[in-house]
Backbone as ProteinMPNN parsed JSONL, in Angstrom:
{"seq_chain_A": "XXXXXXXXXXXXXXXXXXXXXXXXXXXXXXXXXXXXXXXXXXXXXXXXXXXXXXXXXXXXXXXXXXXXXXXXXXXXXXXXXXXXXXXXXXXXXXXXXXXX", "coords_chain_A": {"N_chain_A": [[22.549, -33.561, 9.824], [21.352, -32.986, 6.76], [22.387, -31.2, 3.854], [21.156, -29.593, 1.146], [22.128, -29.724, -2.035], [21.471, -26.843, -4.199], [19.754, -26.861, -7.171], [20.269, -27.465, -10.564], [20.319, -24.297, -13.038], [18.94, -23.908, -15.298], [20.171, -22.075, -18.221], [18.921, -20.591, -20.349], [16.01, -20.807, -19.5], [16.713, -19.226, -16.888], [17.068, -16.777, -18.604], [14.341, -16.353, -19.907], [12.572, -16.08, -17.257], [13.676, -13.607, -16.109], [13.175, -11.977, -18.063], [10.313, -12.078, -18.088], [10.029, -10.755, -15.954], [11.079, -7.998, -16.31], [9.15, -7.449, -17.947], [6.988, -7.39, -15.963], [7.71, -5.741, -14.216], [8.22, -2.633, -15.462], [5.457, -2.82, -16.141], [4.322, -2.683, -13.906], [5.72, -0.293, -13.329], [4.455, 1.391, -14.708], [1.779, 1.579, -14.209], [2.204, 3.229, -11.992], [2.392, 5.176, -12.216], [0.342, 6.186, -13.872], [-1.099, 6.206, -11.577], [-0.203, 7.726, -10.083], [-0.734, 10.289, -12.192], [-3.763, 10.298, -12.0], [-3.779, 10.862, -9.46], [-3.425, 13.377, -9.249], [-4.595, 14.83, -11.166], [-6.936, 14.558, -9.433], [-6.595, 15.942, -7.04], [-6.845, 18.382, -8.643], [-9.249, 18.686, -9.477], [-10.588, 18.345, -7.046], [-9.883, 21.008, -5.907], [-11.934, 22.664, -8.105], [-14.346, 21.592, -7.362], [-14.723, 22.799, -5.207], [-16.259, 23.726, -2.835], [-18.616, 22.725, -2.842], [-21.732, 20.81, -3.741], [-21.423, 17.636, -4.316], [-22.023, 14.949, -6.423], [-22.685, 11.615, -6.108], [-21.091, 9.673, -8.009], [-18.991, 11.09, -8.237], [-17.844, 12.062, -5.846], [-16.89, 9.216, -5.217], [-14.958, 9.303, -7.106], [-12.757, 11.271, -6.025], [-12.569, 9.96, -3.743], [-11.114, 7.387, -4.166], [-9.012, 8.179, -5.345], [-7.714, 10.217, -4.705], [-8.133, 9.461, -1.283], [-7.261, 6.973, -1.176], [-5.36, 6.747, -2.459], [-2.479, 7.12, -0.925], [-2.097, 4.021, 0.029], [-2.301, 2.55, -2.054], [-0.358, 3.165, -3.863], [2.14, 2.77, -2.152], [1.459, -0.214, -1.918], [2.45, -0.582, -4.884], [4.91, 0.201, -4.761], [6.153, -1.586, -3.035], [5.826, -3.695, -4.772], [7.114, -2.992, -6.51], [10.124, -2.854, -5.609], [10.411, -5.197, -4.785], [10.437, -6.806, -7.314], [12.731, -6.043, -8.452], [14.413, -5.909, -6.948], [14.791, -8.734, -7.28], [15.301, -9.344, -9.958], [17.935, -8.46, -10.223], [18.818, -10.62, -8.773], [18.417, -12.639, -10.318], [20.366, -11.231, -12.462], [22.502, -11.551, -10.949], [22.407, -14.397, -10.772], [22.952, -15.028, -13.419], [25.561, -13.743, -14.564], [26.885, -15.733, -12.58], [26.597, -17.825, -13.897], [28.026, -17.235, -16.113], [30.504, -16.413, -16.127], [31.149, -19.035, -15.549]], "CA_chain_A": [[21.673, -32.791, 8.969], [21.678, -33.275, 5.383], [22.547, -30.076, 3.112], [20.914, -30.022, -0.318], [22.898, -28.656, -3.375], [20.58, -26.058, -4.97], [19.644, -28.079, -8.359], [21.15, -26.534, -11.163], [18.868, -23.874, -13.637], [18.955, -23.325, -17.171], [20.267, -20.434, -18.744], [17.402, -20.185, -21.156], [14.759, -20.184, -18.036], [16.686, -17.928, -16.362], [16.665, -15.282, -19.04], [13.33, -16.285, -19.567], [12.191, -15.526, -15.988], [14.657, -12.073, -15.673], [12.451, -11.42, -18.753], [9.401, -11.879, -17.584], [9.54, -10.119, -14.48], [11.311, -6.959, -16.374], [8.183, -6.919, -18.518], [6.038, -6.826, -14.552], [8.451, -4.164, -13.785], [7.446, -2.308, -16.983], [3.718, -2.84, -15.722], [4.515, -1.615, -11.98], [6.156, 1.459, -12.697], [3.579, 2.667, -15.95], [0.39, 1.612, -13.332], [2.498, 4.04, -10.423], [2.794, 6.702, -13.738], [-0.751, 6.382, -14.223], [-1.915, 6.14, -10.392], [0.071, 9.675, -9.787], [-1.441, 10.913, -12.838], [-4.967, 10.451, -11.494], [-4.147, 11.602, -8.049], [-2.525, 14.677, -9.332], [-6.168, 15.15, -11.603], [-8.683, 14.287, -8.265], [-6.62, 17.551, -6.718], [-7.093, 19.321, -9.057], [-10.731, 18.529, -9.477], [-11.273, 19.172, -6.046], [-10.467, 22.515, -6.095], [-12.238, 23.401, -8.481], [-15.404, 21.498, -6.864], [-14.465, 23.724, -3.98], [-17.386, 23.366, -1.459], [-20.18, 22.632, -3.746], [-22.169, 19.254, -3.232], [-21.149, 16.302, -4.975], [-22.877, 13.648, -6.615], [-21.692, 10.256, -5.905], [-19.333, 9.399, -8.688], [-17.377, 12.505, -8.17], [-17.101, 11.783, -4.65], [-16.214, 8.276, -5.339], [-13.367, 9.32, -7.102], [-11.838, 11.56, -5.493], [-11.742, 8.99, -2.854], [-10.784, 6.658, -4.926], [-7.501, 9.255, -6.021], [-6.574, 11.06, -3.36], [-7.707, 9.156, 0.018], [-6.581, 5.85, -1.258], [-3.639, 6.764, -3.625], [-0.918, 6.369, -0.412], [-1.947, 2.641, 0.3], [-2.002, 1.833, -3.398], [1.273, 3.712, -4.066], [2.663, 1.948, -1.351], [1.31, -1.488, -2.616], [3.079, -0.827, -6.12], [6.23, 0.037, -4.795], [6.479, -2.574, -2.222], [5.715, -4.778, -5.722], [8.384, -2.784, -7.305], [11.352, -3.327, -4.453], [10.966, -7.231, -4.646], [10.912, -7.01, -8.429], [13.708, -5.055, -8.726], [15.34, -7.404, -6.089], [14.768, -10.81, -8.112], [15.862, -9.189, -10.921], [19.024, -8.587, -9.322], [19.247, -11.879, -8.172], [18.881, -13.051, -11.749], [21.472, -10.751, -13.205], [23.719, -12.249, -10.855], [23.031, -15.936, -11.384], [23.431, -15.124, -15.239], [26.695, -13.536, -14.329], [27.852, -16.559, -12.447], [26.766, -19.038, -14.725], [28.626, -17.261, -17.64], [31.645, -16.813, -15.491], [32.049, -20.51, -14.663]], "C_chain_A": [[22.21, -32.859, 7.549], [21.458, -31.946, 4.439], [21.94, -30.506, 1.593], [21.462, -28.913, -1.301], [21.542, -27.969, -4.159], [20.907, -26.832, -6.602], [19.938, -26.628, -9.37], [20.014, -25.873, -12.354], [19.719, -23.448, -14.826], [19.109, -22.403, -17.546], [19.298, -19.756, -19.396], [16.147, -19.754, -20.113], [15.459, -19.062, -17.461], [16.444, -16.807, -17.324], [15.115, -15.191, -19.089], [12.393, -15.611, -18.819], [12.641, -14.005, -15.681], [13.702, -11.502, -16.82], [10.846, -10.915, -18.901], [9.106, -10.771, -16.604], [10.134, -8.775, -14.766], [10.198, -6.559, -17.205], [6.945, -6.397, -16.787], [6.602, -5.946, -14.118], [8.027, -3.294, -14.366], [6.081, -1.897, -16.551], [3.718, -2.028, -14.381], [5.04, -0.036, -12.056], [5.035, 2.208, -13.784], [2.153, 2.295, -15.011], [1.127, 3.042, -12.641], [2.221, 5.249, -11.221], [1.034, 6.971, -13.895], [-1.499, 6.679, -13.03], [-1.265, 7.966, -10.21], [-0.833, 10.605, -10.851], [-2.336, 11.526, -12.432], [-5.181, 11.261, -10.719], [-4.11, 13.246, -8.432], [-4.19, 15.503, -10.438], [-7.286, 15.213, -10.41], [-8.055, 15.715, -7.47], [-7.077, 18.4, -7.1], [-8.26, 19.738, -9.352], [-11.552, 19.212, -7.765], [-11.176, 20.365, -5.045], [-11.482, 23.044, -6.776], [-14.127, 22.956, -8.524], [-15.79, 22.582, -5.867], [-15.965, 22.584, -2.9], [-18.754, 23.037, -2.493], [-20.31, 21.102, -3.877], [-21.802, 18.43, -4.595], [-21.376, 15.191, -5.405], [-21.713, 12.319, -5.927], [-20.858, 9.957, -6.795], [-18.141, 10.185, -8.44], [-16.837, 11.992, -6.493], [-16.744, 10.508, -4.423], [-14.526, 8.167, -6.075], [-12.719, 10.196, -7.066], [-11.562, 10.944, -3.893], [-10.85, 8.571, -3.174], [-8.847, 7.017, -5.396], [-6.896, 9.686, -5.383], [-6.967, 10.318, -2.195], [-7.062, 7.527, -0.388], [-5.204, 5.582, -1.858], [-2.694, 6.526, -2.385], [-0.88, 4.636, -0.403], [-1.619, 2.091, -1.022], [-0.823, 2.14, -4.0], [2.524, 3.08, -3.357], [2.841, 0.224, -1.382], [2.487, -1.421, -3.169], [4.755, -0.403, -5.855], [7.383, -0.847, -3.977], [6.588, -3.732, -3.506], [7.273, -4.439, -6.737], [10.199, -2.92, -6.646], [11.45, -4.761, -5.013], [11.305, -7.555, -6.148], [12.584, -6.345, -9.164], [15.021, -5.724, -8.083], [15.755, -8.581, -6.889], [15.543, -10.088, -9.178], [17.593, -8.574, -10.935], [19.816, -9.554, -9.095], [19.304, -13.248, -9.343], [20.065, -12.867, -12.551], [22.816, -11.214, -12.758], [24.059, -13.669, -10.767], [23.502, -16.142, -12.789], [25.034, -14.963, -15.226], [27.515, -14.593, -13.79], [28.14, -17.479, -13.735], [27.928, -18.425, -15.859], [29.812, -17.458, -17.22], [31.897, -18.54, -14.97], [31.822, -21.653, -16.138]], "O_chain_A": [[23.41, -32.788, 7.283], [20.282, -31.626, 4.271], [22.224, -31.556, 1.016], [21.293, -27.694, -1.333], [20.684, -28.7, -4.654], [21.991, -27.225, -7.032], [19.884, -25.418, -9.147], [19.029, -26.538, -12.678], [20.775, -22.863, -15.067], [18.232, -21.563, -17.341], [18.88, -18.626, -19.144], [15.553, -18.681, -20.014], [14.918, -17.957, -17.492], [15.684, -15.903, -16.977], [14.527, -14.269, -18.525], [11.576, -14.804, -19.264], [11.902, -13.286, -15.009], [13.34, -10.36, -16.535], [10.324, -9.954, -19.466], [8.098, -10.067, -16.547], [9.986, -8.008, -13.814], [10.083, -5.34, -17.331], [6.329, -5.34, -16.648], [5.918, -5.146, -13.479], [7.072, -2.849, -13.728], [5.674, -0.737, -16.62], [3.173, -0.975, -14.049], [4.901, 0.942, -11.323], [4.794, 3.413, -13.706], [1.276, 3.088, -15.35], [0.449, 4.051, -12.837], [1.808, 6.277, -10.683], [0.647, 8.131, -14.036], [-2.519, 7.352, -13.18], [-1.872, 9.036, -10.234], [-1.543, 11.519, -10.431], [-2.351, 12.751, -12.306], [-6.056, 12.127, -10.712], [-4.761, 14.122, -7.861], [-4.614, 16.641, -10.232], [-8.337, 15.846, -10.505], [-8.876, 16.604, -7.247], [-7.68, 19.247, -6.442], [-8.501, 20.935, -9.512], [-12.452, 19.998, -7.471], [-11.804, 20.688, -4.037], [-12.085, 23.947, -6.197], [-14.985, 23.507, -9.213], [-16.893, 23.114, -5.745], [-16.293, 21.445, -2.568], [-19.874, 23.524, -2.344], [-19.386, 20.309, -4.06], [-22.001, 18.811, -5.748], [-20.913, 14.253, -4.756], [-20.557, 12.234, -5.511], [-19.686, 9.944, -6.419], [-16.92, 10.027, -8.435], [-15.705, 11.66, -6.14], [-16.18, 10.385, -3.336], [-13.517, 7.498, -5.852], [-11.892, 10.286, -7.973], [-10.692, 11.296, -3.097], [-9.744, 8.968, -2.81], [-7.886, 6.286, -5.637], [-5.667, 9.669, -5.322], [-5.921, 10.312, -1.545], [-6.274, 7.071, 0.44], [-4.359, 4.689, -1.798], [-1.908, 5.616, -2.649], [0.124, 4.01, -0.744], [-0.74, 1.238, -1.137], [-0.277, 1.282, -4.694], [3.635, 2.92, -3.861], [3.819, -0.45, -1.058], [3.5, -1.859, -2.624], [5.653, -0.673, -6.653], [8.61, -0.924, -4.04], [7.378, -4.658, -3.323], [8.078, -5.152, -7.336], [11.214, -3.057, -7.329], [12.415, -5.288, -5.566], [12.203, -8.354, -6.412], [13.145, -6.389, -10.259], [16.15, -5.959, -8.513], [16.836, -9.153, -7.028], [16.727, -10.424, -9.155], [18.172, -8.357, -12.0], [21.046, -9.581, -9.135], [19.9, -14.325, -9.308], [20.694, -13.736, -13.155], [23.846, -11.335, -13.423], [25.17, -14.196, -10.707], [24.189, -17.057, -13.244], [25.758, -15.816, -15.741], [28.674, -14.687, -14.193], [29.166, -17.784, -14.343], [28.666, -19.239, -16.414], [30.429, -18.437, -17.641], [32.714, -18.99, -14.167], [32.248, -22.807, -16.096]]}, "name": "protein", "num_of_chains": 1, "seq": "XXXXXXXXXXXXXXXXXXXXXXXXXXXXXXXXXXXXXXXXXXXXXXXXXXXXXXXXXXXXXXXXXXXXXXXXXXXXXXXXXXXXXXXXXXXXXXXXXXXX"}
C-alpha cells in the first residue's frame, strides 16, 4: 500500500482560509443572535395573542419562531461546532508551520 505525503499548503492560503471561515463564524453566531431574538419576540407575541384567532401571517410566524426555532438552532450550531473545529485545525497548522 502506497502512503501519500499530505502536499504541502501555503501560509498565505492558510490564513486566508482561517480567515474566511472566522468571518462564517461571525455570520453563524450573529444569525443564532438574531434567530433567539425572534423566538424570544413570537413568545412574547403569543401571549399577548392569548386565545384570540389569528390571521395567517401571525400564525405563520409564530410557527416559523417558536415551533421551528429548535431544528434551526440546532442546524446553526451543528454549523458552528465544525467551524469552530477547522478553525482549530488551522490555528494549529499555522502553529506548526511557524514552528518548523
Amino acid at each position: 500500500m502506497i502512503i501519500e505525503q499530505p502536499e504541502r499548503i501555503d501560509l498565505e492560503t492558510l490564513r486566508d482560509i482561517a480567515a474566511d471561515m472566522r468571518g462564517e463564524l461571525d455570520r453563524v453566531e450573529e444569525q443564532m443572535a438574531e434567530l433567539t431574538r425572534e423566538h424570544k419576540r413570537a413568545l412574547a407575541l403569543k401571549q399577548i395573542f392569548g386565545m384570540d384567532p389569528l390571521t395567517r401571517d401571525r400564525f405563520n410566524h409564530l410557527h416559523a419562531n417558536i415551533d421551528q426555532y429548535p431544528g434551526k438552532m440546532a442546524e446553526l450550531r451543528e454549523e458552528e461546532r465544525l467551524l469552530t473545529r477547522w478553525l482549530d485545525r488551522c490555528r494549529d497548522l499555522l502553529e506548526a508551520k511557524a514552528a518548523a
